[in-house]
N, C-alpha and C positions, 0 to 999 in steps of 0.2 A: 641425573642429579645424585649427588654422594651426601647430601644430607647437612653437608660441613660450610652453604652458602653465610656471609653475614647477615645481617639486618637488613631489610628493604634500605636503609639511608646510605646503604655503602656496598647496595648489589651492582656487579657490574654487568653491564648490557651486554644481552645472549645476543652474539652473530649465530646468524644464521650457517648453517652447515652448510658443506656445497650439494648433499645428497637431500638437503630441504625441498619439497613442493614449491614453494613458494617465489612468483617475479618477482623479484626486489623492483624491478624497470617496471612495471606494473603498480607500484605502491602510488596511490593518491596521498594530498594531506589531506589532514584531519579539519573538520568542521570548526569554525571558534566557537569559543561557547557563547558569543553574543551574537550568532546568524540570526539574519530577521528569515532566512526560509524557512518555511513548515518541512522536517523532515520527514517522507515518506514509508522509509522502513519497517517500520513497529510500533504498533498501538503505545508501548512506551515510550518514545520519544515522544510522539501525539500527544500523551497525557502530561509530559515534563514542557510542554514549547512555551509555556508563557515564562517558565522560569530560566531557561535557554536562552529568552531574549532578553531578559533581565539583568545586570550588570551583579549576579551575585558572588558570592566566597567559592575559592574553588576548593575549597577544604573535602575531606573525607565525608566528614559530618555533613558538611550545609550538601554536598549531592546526594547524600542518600534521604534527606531530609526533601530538598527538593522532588526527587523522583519516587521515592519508599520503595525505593528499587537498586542492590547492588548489583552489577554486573560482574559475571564471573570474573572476566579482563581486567578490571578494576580491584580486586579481590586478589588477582595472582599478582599482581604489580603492586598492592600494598604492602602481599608480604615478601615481598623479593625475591617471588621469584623469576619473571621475565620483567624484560624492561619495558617503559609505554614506546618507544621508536617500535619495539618487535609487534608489539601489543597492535599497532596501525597499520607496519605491514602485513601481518597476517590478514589483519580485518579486510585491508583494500584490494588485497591479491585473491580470497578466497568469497567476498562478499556473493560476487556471481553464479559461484559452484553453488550454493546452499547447503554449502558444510561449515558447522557450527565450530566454533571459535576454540573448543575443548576440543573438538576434532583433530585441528590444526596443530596445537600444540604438542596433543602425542606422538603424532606422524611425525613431527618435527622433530622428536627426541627432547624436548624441553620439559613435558612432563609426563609423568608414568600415569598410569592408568588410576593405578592407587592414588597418587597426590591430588588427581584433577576430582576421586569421586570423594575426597576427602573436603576437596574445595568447594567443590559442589554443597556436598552437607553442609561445611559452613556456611555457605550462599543461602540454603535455606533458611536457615534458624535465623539469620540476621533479618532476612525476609521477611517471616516470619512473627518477626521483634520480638524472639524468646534472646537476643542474644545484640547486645550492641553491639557499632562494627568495629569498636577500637578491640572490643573484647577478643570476637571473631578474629580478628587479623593477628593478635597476638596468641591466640591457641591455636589457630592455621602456619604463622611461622614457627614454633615450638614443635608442629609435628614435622615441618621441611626441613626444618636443622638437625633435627635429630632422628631422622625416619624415624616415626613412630608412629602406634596407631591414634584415630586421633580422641578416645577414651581417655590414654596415657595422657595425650598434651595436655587434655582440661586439668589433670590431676598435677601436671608437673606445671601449669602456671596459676594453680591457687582458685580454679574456677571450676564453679561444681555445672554439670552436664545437663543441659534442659532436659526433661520428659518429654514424651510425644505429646503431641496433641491435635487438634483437629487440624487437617492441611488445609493449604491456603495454594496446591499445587495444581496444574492444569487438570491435569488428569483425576483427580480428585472432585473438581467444580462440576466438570463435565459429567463424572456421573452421577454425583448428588443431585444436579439438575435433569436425569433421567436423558440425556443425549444419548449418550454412547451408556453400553454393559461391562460387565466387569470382563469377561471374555473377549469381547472386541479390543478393550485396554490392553491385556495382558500381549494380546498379541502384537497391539502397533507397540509394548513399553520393550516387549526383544526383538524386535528390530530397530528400538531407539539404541538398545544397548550392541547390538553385533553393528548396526552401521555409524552411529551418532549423530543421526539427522533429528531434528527437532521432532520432539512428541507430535506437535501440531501440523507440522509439513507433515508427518505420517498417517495422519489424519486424516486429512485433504486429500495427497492423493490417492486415498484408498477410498475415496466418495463416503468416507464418513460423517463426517461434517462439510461445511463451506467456507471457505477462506475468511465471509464476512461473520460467522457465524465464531470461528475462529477468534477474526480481531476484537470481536465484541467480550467475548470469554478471555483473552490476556488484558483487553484494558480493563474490564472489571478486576482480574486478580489483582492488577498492580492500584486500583484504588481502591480498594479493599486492604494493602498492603500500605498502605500510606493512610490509613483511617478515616478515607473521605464517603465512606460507604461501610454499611456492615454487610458481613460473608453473606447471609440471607438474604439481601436483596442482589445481591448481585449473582447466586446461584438462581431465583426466581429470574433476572433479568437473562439468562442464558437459556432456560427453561422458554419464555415465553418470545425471545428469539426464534428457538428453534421451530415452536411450534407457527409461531407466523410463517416461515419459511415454507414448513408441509401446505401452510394452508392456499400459501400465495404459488405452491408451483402447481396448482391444480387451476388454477386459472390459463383462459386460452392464450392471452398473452405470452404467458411462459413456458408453454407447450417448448418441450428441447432444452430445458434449463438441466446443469449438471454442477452435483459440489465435486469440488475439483479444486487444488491450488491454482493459483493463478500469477501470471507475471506480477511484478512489483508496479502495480499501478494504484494511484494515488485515492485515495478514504476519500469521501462524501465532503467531511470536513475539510479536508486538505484542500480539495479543489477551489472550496466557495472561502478560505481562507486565503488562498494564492490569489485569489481573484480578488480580494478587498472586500466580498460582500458579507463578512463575520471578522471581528475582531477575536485576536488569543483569548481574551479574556469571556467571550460571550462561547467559544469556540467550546473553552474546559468547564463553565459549566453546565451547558447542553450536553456534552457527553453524560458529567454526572449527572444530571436532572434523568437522560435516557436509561441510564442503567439502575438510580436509583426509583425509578418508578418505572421498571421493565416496558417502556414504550420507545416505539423508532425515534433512531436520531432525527430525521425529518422533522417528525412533532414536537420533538424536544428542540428544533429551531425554532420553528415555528415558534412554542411560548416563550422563549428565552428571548429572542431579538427579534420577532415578526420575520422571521425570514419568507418571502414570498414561494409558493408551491412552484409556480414556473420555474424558481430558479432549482428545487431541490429534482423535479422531474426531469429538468434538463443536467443532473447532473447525474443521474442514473443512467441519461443517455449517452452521456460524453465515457461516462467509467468502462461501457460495455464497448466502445470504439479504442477504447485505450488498449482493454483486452483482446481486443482482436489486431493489434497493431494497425488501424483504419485511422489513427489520428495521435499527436502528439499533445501531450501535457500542454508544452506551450499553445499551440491551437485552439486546444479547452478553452485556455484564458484567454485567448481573443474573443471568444465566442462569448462568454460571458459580459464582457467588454461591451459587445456588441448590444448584447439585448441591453446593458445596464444604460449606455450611455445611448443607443441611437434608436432605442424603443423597439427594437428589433425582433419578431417570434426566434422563435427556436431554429427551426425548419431552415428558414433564409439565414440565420447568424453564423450557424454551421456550417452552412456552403459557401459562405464568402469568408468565411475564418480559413477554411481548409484551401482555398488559391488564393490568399492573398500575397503567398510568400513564396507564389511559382515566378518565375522571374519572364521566361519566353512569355509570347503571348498566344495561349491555349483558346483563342475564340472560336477558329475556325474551326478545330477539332470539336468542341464543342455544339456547333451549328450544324456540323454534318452527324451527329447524335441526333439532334433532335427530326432533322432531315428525315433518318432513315429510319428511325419508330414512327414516323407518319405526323409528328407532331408540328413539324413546321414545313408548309406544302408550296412557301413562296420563290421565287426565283431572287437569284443578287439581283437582278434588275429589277426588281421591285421592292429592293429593302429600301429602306429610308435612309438620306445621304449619312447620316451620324452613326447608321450599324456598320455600314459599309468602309467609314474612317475606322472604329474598334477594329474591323477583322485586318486591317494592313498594316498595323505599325506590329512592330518588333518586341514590342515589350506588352505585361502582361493587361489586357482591357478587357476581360472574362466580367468582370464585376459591371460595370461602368455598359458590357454588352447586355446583359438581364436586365440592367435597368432603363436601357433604351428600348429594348424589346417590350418589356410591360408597358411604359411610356406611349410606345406606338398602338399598342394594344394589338401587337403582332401573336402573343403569347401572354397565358397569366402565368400569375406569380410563382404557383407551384410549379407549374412545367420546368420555368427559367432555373428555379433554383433544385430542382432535380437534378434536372443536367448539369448543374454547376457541381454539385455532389459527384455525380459521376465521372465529371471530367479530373477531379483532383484523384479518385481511386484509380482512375486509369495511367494518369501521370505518373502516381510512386507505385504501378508495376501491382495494387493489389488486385484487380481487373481489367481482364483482358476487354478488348473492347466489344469483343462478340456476348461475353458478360454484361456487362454495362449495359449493350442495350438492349438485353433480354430484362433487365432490373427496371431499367430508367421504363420501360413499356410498363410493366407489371404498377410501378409505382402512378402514372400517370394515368391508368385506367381505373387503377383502382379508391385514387386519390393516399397512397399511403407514404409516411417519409420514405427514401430514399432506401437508406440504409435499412428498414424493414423491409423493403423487398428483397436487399439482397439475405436477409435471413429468411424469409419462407423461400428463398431461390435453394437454399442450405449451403451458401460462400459464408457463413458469420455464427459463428458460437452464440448461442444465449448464455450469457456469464451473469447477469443481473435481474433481480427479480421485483416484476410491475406490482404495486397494487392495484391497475384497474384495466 
């Protein structure tokens, strides 16, 4: 950029370079801002969803008012310097890499290093709320028009320059909360600055924190940023985060737990949101209830809407299946479905969630599992005429087979839907079946779900942490 752009109201739209990163063929659209889905990405969208679904102004003002959150994106497309079409390819094209949006931009040639940590600055202060954002936008375009530093712009548009003052920034929360040290900081904030991966991705992977420990620390900032909470309780609410976490990986349960980033899979809340069993509205203030009296979201469902414990254990269980790629979001939600509507445990909802939507029909495969751990010692000719019908038709009668099994009192409960577990990990290719029935044995002798044997087996990451 030469400095000599016009006003955001008459920038024209940055084509992309052909020497850009970036698949244009690759670009998704954008979200409307009236989606009823819970978006998964970041604790701040989590904390903006009820206002998302809400048919409000799409003004400057009423979004940051809504979220007390600017976005950098947002921020360089007020002041003209890239357009929202570039603003969406970048986002869709690079969302997967986990490289951060300022990242994009420089590589791209779109903004220099200088103007993004110029942008940046202003992102803070707005943040902040040492600094409106009509203010911000128009001292951020003053220094784009005119390369300047951005000292100069406050002076040359008639606005005098906030003083520091206590930060309201990640890495600030974190150590005031006694998480992380000023040392451990210093070293993930230059490799924030030589690569431009997020502070908190940096974090993460470097087993300094936990992802969850993580999302808890950005949605406090940003409601603490929006004055739904003061900075003290929400550096207290990161503090006694943390400290639950030490306390909870010493339990035998989570013997093998590791802080580590983790795939993009879906918060506590999101799940039992997508599922219908919490409204947006019961959703944002159990968040703040949890952070502004440093207690687990759990309990903070618990008193905000009764949320029953079965559902929130069961959703501890579904989140570490997700992280292992052992199960699909959608699946979750059947599961949930399950126990909501058909009074279903845990145990059984999850193994007929996870084949409900195999299409072949996986009986046989399944019968000769249980055959060969010793668990079923009958011959076909002695099943009963209705097991016999499941195992020959073509389509899937896995479900409809455990229930005729229990039925005949050929097998209990748990055995059937062990196996029913194990036959869905074998089908998407996560276990081999010489796996399967070293797990499906371990779990039937020992009386344990399924998917716990296959972590004491060590096929399953512990990515989530029990309390009991």
């Amino acid at each position: 950029m030469d400095g000599s752009q016009e006003d955001s109201g008459n920038a024209p739209k940055a084509e992309l370079p052909e020497s850009t990163l970036i698949d244009v063929s690759a670009a998704r659209p954008a979200k409307s801002p009236g989606q009823s889905k819970l978006p998964s990405a970041t604790a701040l969208r989590l904390a903006a969803v009820a206002v998302e679904r809400a048919d409000a102004s799409n003004t400057k003002n009423a979004l940051l008012h809504a979220t007390g959150h600017v976005r950098i994106g947002d921020l360089l497309m007020y002041a003209g310097l890239v357009s929202f079409d570039f603003i969406q390819t970048a986002l869709s094209s690079f969302e997967d890499k986990g490289l951060p949006l300022g990242k994009v931009l420089t590589k791209s040639g779109y903004v220099t290093e200088l103007q993004l940590r110029s942008a940046l600055d202003i992102q803070t202060l707005i943040n902040e709320r040492q600094l409106p954002l009509e203010v911000g936008v128009k001292v951020l375009t003053e220094a784009f028009k005119n390369s300047v530093p951005l000292s100069d712009a406050f002076e040359r548009s008639g606005v005098v320059q906030p003083e520091d003052h206590l930060s309201n920034k990640l890495g600030q929360l974190l150590i005031d909360a006694q998480v992380v040290d000023i040392v451990l900081l210093d070293q993930a904030l230059d490799v924030n600055q030589r690569t431009g991966l997020p502070l908190g991705h940096i974090l993460c992977y470097r087993g300094i924190i936990s992802q969850q420990l993580l999302e808890t620390a950005l949605l406090g900032q940003q409601l603490v940023r929006r004055g739904s909470i003061k900075r003290e309780q929400c550096i207290k609410a990161i503090g006694e985060s943390n400290k639950r976490e030490l306390s909870l990986e010493k339990l035998p349960n989570n013997i093998g737990f590791k802080r580590s980033m983790l795939r993009s899979s879906p918060r506590i809340g999101e799940l039992l949101f997508e599922a219908e069993l919490i409204s947006d509205g019961e959703l944002l203030e159990s968040l703040q209830s949890s952070l502004a009296g440093a207690k687990a979201s759990g309990k903070a469902m618990a008193e905000v809407c009764g949320m029953k414990r079965e559902y929130i254990d069961a959703s501890v269980e579904l989140q570490e299946m997700i992280d292992n790629n052992m199960l699909s979001s959608a699946l979750a939600g059947d599961t949930y479905v399950r126990m909501k509507e058909f009074g279903q445990n845990f145990h059984r909802a999850v193994a007929e969630a996870s084949v409900s939507r195999i299409l072949l029909n996986p009986s046989r495969k399944m019968l000769n599992l249980l055959r060969e751990t010793g668990d079923l010692t009958v011959s076909d000719d002695n099943l009963p005429a209705e097991v016999k019908e499941r195992l020959e038709v073509n389509y899937n009668q896995a479900i409809e087979l455990c229930k005729a099994l229990v039925s005949a009192k050929i097998l209990n409960e748990h055995v059937v839907y062990c196996a029913l577990r194990a036959v869905y990990l074998v089908d998407c290719e996560y276990l081999t079946e010489e796996r399967a029935l070293l797990a499906l044995d371990m779990a039937c002798r020992n009386n344990l779900l399924f998917d716990e044997a296959v972590f004491r087996l060590g096929w399953k990451q512990r990515t989530r942490l029990r309390d009991s």
